[in-house]
C-alpha positions as CSV (number, residue, x, y, z in Angstrom):
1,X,8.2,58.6,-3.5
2,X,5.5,57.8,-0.6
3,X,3.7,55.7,-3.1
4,X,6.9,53.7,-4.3
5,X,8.4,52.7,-0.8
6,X,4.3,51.7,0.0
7,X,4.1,49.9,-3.1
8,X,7.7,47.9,-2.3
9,X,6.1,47.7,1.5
10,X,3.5,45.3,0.2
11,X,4.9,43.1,-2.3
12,X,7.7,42.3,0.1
13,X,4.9,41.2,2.6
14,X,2.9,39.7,0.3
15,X,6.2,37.7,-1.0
16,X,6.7,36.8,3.4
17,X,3.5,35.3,3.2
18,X,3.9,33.4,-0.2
19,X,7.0,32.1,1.0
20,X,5.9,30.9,4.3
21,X,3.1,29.2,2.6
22,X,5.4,27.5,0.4
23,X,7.3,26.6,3.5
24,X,4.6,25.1,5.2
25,X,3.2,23.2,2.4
26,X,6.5,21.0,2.3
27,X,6.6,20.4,6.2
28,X,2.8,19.5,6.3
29,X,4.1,17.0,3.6
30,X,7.3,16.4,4.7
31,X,6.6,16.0,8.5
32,X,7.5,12.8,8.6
33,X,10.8,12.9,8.0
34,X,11.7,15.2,10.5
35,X,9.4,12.5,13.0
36,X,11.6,9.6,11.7
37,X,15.4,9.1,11.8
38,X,17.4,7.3,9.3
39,X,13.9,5.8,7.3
40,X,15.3,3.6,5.3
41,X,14.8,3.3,1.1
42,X,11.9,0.7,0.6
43,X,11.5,-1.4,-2.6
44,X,7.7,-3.1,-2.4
45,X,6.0,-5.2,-4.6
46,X,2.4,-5.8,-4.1
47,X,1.4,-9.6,-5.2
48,X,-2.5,-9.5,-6.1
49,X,-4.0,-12.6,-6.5
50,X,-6.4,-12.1,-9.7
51,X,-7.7,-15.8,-9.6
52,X,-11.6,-16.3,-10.6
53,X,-12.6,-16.9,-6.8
54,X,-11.2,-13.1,-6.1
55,X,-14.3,-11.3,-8.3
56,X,-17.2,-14.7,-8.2
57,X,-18.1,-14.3,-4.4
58,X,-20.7,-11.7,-3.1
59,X,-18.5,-9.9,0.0
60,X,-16.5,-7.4,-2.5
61,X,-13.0,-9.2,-1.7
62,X,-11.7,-8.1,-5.1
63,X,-13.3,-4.4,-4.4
64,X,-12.0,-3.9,-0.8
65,X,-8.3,-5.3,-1.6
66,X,-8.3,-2.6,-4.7
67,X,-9.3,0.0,-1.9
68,X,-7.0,-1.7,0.7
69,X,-4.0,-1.3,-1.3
70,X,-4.8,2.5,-3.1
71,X,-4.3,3.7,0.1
72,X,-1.6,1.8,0.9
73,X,0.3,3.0,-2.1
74,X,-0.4,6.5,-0.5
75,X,0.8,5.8,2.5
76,X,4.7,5.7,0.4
77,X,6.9,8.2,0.1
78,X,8.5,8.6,-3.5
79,X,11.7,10.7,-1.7
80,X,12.6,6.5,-0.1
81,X,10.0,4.2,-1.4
82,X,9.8,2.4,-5.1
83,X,6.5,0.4,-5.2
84,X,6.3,-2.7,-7.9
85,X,2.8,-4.4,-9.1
86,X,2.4,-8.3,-10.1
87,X,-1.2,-9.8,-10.5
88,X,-1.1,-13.9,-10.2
89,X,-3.7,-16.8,-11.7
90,X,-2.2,-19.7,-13.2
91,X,0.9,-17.8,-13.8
92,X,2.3,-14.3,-12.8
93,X,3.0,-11.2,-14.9
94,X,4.3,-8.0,-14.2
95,X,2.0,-5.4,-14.5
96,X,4.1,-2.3,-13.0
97,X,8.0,-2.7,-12.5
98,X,9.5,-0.7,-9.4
99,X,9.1,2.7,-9.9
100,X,8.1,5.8,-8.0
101,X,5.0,7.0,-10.2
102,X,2.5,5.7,-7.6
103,X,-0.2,7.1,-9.8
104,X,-0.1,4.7,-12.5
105,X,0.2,1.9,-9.9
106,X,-3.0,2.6,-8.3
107,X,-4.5,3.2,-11.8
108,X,-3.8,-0.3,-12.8
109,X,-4.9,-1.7,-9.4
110,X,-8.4,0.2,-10.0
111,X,-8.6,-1.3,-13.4
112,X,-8.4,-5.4,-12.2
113,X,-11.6,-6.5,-13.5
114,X,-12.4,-10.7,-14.4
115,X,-10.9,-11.5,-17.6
116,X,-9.4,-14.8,-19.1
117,X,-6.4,-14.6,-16.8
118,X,-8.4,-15.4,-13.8
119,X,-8.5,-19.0,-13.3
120,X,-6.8,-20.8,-10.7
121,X,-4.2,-19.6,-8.1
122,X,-0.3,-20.3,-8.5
123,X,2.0,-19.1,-5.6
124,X,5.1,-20.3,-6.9
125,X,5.0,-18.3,-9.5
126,X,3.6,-15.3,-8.0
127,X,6.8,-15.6,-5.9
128,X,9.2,-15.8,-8.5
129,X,8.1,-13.1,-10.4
130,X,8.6,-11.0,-7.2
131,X,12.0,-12.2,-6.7
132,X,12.8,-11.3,-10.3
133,X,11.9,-8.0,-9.8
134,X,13.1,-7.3,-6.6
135,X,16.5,-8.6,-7.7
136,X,16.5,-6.5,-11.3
137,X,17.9,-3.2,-12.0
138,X,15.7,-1.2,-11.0
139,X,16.3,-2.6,-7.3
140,X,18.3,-0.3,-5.5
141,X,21.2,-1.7,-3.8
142,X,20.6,0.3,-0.6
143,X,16.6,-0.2,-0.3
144,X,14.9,-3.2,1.8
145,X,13.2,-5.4,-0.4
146,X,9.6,-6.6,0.5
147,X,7.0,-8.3,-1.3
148,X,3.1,-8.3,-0.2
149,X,1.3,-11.1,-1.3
150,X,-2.9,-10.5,-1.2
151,X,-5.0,-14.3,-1.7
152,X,-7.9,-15.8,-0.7
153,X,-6.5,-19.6,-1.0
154,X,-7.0,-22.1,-2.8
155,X,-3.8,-22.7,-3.8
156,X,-3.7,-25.7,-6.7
157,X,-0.9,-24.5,-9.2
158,X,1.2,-25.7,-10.5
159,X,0.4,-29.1,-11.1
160,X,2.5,-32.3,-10.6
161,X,2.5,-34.7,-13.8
162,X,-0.3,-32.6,-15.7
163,X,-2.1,-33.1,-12.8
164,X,-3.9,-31.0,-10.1
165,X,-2.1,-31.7,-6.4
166,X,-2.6,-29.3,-3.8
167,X,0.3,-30.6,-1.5
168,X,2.8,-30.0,-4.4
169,X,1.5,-26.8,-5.0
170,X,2.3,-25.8,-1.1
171,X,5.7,-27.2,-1.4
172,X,6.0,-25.4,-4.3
173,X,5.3,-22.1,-3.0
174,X,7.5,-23.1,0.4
175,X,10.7,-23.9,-1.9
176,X,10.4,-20.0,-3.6
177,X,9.8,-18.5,-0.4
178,X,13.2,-20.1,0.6
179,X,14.8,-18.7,-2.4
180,X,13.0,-14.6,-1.6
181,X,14.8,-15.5,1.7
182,X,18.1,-16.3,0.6
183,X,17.9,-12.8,-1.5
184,X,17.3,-10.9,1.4
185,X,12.9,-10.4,0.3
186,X,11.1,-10.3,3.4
187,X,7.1,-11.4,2.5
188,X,4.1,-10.1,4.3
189,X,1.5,-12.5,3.6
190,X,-2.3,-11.5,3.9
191,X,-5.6,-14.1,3.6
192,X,-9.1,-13.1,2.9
193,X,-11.2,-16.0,3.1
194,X,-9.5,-19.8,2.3
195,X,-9.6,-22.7,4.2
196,X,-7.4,-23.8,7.2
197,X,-4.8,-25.2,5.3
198,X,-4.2,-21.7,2.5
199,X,-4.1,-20.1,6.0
200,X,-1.0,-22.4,7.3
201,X,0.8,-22.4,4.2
202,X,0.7,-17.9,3.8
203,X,1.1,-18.1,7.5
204,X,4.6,-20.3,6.8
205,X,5.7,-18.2,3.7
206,X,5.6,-14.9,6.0
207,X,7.3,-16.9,8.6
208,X,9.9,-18.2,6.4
209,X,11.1,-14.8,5.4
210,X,10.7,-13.1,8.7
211,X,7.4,-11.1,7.8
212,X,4.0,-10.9,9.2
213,X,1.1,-13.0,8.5
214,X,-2.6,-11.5,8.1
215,X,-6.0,-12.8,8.6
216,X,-8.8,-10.6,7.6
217,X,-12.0,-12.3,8.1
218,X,-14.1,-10.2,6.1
219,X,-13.2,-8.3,3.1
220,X,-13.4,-4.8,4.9
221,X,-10.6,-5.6,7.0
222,X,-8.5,-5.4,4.4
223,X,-8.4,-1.4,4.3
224,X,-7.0,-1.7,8.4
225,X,-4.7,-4.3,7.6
226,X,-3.1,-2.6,4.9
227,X,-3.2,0.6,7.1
228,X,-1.3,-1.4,9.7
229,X,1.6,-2.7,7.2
230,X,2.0,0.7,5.7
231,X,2.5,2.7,8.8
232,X,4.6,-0.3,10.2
233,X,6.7,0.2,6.9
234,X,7.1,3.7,7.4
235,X,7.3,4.8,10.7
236,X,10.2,2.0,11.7
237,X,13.8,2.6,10.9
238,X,14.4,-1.1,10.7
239,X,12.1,-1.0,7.8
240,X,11.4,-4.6,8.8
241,X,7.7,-4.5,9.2
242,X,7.6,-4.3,13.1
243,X,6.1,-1.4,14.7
244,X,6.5,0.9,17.8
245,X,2.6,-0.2,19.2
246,X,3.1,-4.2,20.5
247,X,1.0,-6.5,22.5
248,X,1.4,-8.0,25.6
249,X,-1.1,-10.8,25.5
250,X,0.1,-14.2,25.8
251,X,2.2,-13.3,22.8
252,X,5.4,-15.5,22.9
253,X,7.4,-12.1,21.2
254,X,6.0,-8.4,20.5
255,X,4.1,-8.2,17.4
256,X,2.1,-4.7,16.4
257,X,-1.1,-4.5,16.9
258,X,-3.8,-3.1,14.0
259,X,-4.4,0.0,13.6
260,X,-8.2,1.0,13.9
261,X,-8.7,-2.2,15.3
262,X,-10.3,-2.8,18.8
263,X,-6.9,-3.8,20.1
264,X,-9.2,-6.1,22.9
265,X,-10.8,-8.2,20.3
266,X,-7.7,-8.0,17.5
267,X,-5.7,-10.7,17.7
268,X,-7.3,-14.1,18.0
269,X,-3.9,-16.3,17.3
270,X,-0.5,-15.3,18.0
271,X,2.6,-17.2,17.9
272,X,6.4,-17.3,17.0
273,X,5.4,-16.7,13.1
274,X,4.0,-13.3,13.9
275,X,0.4,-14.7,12.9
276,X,-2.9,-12.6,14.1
277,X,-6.2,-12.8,12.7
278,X,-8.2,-9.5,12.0
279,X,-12.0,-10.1,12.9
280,X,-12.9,-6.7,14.3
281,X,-13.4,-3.6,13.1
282,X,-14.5,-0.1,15.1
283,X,-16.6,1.4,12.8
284,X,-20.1,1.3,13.3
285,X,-20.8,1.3,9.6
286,X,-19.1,-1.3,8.8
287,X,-20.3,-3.8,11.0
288,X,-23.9,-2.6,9.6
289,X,-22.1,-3.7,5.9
290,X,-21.2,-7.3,7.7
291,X,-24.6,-7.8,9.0
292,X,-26.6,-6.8,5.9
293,X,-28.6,-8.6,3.8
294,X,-28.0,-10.7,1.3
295,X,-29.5,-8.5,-1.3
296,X,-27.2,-5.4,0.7
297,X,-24.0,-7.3,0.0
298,X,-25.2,-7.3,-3.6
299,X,-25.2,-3.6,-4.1
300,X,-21.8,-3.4,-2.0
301,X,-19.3,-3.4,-4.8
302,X,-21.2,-0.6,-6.6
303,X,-20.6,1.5,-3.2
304,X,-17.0,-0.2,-2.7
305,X,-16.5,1.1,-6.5
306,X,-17.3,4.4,-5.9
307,X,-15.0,4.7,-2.7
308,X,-12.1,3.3,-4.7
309,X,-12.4,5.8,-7.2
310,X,-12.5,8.8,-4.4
311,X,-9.9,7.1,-2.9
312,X,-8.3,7.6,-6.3
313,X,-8.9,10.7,-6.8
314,X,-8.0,11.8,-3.3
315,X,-4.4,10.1,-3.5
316,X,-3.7,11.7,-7.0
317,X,-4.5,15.4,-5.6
318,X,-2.2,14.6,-2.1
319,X,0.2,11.9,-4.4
320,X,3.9,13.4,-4.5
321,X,3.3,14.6,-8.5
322,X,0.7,16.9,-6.7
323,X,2.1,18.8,-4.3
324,X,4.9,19.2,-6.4
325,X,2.6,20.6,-9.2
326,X,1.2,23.3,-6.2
327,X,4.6,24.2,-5.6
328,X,5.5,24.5,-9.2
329,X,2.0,26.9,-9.6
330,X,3.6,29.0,-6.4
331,X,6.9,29.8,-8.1
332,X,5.4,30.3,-11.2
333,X,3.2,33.2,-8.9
334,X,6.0,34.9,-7.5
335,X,7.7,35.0,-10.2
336,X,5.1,36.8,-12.0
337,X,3.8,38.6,-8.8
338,X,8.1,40.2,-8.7
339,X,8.3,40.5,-13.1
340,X,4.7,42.9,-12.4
341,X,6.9,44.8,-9.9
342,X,9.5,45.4,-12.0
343,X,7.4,46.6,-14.5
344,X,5.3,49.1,-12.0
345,X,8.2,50.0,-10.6
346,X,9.6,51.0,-13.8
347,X,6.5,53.3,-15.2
348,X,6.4,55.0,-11.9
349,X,10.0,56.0,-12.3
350,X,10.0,57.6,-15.9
């Protein structure tokens, strides 16, 4: 009898434990909704610009924007967020429609390699396609709709009378940016690279649909900024973008300010359009990567490789698929760990 009621003694501790194990595992990944009240349902589409001058220049831009957004796809949360992928060149195509299996996302963003569809760069398009997707059925009524468009310029598609002009390209791109407007699609524009005038016209599409406009100055920027609009995203209940961290520096309204950024040396332009210009970074190691060598910045996208696929890795073991797998594997424990009891319990008694 002594040995049944010690027996019973420690599988109901060792159950205590198991489930406050199980407890904690969802509020370690759930804290955030307890920190955030009424987070609203986000439908995102991420625009990759998959032109030629993405992959031919020797800074990694292609590399660090696959990096960049990775971790911003797990930054979502599949309980509120649907995430969509379109790539863009001379035209744009849907690679992932809005869905909340993050995993393949970020497995298609690691896969963009330089391939016949990288040739020039076509806004308009890229635009369009977003609107159709963020106006489909797998929109959700209830969810904001944003679209993040990633370029490095030169914006000459499409072309006016079967031939190239740039200016009809812009106005192009301005007149679909008016229609994501009218559908409610805020835009979040960021620039790596491109002259002064791809700056002004990403700069006017996030300021025609009330979204923020990024400059990262060198590729490895991109990871911040990214960091920036994904906690913006999803630590505001407006859902709009616009953070709780502002600054105060001749800034004609509040606009965040980076995260991991140096917030002194952050913002070089501000104005009504929400427009700042990333050209810092804290981390010692990467201003070594900036100041390297020409042969250095050659060997960079093998290293900027192998941290996208970590970061891969990483997301997929932390993704939502994975800590619902652990918590699967617990059940699945106890309810072997309570079927043994039985059993034991059983044999003891006859």
């Amino acid at each position: 009898m002594l040995y049944k009621y010690q027996m019973i003694k420690k599988a109901n501790a060792l159950i205590i434990i198991i489930l406050l194990l199980l407890f904690f595992s969802i509020f370690i990944k759930k804290a955030d909704i307890f920190a955030v009240q009424d987070r609203p349902n986000l439908d995102i589409v991420l625009l990759f610009d998959h032109s030629f001058s993405m992959f031919e220049y020797k800074d990694g831009r292609m590399y660090e924007a696959q990096v960049a957004a990775i971790n911003f796809v797990d930054h979502l949360d599949s309980a509120y967020d649907r995430i969509g992928l379109i790539r863009f060149s001379d035209y744009a195509e849907i690679n992932k429609q809005l869905g909340a299996l993050f995993i393949d996302v970020k497995k298609k963003i690691d896969s963009y390699h330089v391939d016949d569809f990288s040739k020039f760069s076509n806004l308009q398009k890229a635009i369009a396609k977003a609107v159709e997707e963020l106006t489909s059925i797998r929109a959700r009524p209830n969810a904001k709709k944003l679209a993040i468009l990633l370029s490095d310029g030169s914006i000459n598609r499409p072309k006016l009378n079967g031939r190239e002009d740039i200016s009809y390209a812009h106005s192009q791109a301005l007149q679909e940016a008016d229609t994501a407007k009218n559908k409610g699609i805020v835009i979040h524009t960021v620039t790596v690279g491109g002259d002064k005038a791809d700056q002004e016209l990403l700069a006017a599409i996030a300021a025609r649909t009330g979204g923020n406009n990024y400059i990262a100055t060198s590729p490895i920027n991109l990871i911040p900024v990214f960091e920036h609009i994904a906690s913006t995203l999803t630590t505001n209940s407006s859902g709009d973008g616009r953070g709780y961290v502002y600054t105060v520096e001749k800034a004609s309204k509040t606009v965040p300010i980076p995260i991991s950024i140096n917030k002194s040396e952050a913002i070089k332009k501000n104005d009504n359009n929400n427009y700042y210009e990333i050209s810092y970074l804290s981390v010692g190691a990467a201003q070594e990567t900036e100041q390297g060598t020409d042969q250095d910045q050659e060997k960079e996208p093998e290293k900027n490789k192998a941290a996208r696929q970590k970061a891969l890795l990483l997301g997929s073991i932390l993704s939502d698929s994975g800590w619902k797998a652990a918590l699967i594997i617990i059940a699945g424990l106890i309810g072997t760990y309570l079927t043994w009891l039985v059993k034991t319990y059983k044999r003891q008694s006859l």
